[in-house]
C-alpha positions in Angstrom: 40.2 4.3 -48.8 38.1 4.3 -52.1 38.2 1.9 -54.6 40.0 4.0 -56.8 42.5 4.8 -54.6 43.2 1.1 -53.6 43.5 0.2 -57.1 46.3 2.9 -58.0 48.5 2.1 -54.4 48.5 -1.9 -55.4 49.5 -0.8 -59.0 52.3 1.0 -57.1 53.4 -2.1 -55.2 56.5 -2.7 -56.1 58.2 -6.2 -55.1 61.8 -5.9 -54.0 63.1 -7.3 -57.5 60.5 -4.6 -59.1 61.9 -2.2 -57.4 65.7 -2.8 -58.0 64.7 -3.0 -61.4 62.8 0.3 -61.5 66.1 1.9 -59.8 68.6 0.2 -62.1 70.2 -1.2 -58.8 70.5 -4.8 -57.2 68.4 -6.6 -54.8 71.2 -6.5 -52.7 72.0 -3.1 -53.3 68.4 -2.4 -52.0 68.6 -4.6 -48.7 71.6 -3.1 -48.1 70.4 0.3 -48.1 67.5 -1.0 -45.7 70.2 -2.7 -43.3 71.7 0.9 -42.9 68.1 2.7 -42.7 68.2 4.8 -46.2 65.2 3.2 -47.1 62.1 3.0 -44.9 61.2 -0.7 -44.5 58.4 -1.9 -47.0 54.9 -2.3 -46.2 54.4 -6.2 -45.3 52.1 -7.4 -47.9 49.8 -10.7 -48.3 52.0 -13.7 -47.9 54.4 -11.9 -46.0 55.5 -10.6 -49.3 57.7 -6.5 -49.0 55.8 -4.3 -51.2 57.2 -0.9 -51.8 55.9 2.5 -53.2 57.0 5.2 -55.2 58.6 6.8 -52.0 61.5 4.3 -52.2 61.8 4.8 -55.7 62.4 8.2 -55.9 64.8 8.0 -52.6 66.8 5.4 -54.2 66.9 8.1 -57.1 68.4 10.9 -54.4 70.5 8.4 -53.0 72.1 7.9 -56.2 72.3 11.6 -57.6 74.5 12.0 -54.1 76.7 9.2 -54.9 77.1 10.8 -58.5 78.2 14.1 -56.7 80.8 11.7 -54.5 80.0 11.4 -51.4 80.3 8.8 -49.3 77.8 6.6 -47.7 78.7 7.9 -44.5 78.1 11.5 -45.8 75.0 10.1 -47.8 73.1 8.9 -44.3 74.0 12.6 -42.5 72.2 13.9 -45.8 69.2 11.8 -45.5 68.7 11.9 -41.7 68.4 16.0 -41.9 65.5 15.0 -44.1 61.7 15.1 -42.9 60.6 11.5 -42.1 57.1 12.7 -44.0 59.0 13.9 -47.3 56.4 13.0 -50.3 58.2 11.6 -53.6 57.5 14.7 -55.0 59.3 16.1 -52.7 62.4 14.2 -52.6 62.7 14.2 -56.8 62.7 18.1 -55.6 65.9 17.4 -52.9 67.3 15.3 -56.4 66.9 17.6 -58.8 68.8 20.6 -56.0 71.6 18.0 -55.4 71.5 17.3 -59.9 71.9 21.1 -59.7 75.5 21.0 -58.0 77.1 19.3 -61.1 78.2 20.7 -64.4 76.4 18.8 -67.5 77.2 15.4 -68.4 76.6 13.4 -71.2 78.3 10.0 -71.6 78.1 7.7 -74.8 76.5 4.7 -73.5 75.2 0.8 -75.3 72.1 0.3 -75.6 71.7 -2.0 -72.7 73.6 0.4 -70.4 71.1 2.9 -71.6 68.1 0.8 -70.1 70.2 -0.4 -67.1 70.5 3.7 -66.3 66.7 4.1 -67.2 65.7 1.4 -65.0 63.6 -0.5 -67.3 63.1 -2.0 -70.7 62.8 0.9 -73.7 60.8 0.2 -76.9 61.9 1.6 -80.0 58.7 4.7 -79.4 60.3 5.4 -76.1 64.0 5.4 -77.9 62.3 8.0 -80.3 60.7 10.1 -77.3 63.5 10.7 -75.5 65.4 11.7 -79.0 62.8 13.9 -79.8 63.0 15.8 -76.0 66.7 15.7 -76.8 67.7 13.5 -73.6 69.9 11.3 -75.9 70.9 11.0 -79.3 72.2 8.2 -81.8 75.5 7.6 -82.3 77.6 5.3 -83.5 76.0 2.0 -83.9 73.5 0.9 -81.2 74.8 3.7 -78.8 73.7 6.5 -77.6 74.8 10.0 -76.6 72.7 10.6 -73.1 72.4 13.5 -70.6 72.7 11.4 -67.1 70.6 14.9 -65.7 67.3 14.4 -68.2 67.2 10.9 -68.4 65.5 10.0 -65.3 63.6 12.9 -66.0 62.9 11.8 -69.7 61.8 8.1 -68.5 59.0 9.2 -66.2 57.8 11.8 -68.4 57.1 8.6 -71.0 54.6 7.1 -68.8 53.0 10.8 -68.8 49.3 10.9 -70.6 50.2 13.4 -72.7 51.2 13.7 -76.4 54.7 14.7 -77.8 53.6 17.8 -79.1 52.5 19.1 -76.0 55.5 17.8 -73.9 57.8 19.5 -75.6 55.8 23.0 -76.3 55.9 22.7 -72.0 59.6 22.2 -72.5 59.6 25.4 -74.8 58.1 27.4 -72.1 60.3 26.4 -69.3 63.3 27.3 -71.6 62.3 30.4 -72.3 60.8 31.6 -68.4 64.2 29.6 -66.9 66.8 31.7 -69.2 64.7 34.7 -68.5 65.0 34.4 -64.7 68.5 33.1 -64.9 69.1 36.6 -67.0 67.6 38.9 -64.2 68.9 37.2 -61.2 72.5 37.2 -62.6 72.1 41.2 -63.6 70.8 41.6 -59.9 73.9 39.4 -58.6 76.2 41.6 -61.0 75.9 44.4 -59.4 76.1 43.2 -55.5 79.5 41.5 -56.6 80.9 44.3 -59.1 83.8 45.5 -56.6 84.9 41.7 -55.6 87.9 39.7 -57.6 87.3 36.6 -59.8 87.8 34.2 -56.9 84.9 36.2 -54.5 82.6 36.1 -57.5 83.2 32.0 -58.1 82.6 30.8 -55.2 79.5 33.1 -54.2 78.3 31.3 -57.5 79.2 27.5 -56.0 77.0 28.7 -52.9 74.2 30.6 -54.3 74.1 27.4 -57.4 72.0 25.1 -55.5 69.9 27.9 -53.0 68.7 29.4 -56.2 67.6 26.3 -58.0 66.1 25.1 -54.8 63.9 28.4 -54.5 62.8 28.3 -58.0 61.8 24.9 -57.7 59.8 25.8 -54.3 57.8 29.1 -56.3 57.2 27.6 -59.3 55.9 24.3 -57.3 53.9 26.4 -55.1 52.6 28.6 -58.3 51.8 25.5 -59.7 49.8 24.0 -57.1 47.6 27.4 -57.2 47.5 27.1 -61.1 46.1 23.7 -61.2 43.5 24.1 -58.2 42.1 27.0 -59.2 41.6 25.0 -62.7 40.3 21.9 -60.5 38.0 24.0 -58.8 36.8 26.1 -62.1 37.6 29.3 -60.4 39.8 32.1 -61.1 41.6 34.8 -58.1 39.2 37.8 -58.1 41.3 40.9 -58.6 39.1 43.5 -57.6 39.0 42.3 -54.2 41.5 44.3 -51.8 44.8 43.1 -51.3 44.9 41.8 -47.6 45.6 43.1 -44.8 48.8 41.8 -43.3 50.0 44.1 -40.7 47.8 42.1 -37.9 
């Protein structure tokens, strides 16, 4: 491991009260969760000391969004035992955000201090006017807030993102725009294979096809991504007058 690398996984080590902070839960809420496996165990540190990683962060995250959708812990362990034992966090915020998917929008009027116990950690005043300007929450009444429970989490880690406001939220622009596009086309393309059926058909054909559809977009456009940023990595572009190739061996 380089030195680099060492550096950025002990900045990652979390200590169990770190990370029940991170995830807006309890200590014991966490050693709970260990008890009945939905975390992995921590990595045993100097002193004998837990650390954690971002991996139990984000699974705390899933295990939560399922709770919020109501399922029981019982349920909650089936779901997570289907799961790869390798899943990156990356990949299970992608398992959160497919489980978000399932509910319809909700934004609660929340204090101040219920708005940092959701976000997991302390917010400035700058990070108060971030997420306002990404229109995650907005002020109400006093010292309350207005907050979409589905972008905050979302809204949090994108404040410890290196980049400026402006360009945050010209990228939020374009995913708008290409989402409502694609949500457009694939509902015209649906129209038509569920013309002849009656109301009832056609709802709950949308409850199934909800989450599989937000789970494949999430899957290209992750995939698309990783080829967009490698090919910018590497300082090379697809050649186009190459063949397509062949694959019919």
């Amino acid at each position: 491991m380089t030195t680099d690398a060492r550096s950025d996984a002990e900045e990652q080590a979390l200590t169990i009260d770190e990370l029940a902070a991170r995830a807006g839960v309890t200590v014991r809420t966490v050693r709970f969760y260990g008890s009945k496996g939905l975390l992995p165990p921590p990595e045993i540190g100097p002193r004998r000391v837990g650390r954690y990683g971002p991996g139990h962060v984000a699974r705390l995250a899933l295990i939560e969004e399922l709770q919020q959708q109501g399922m029981t812990l019982a349920a909650i362990e089936r779901y997570l035992r289907q799961l790869p034992p390798d899943l990156t966090p990356h990949d299970l915020a992608i398992h959160r955000a497919v489980v978000a998917s399932w509910a319809p929008d909700a934004v609660d009027t929340v204090s101040r201090r219920e708005l940092e116990r959701r976000a997991g950690r302390p917010l400035s005043a700058e990070d108060v006017e971030r997420l306002a300007a990404m229109n995650v929450i907005t002020e109400a009444d006093g010292d309350t807030f207005r907050a979409d429970s589905g972008l905050l989490r979302l809204g949090v880690q994108l404040l410890d993102v290196p980049l400026s406001q402006e360009v945050i939220l010209a990228a939020r622009k374009v995913l708008i725009e290409h989402s409502r596009a694609a949500a457009h086309e694939l509902s015209q393309l649906f129209r038509g294979e569920v013309a002849e059926r009656d109301a009832q058909d056609v709802r709950s054909l949308s409850a199934h096809m909800h989450p599989l559809v937000v789970q494949a977009l999430l899957t290209t456009f992750q995939r698309s991504l990783r080829e967009e940023l490698s090919e910018w990595v590497s300082g090379s572009a697809p050649d186009l007058s190459d063949p397509e190739p062949d694959v019919s061996r």
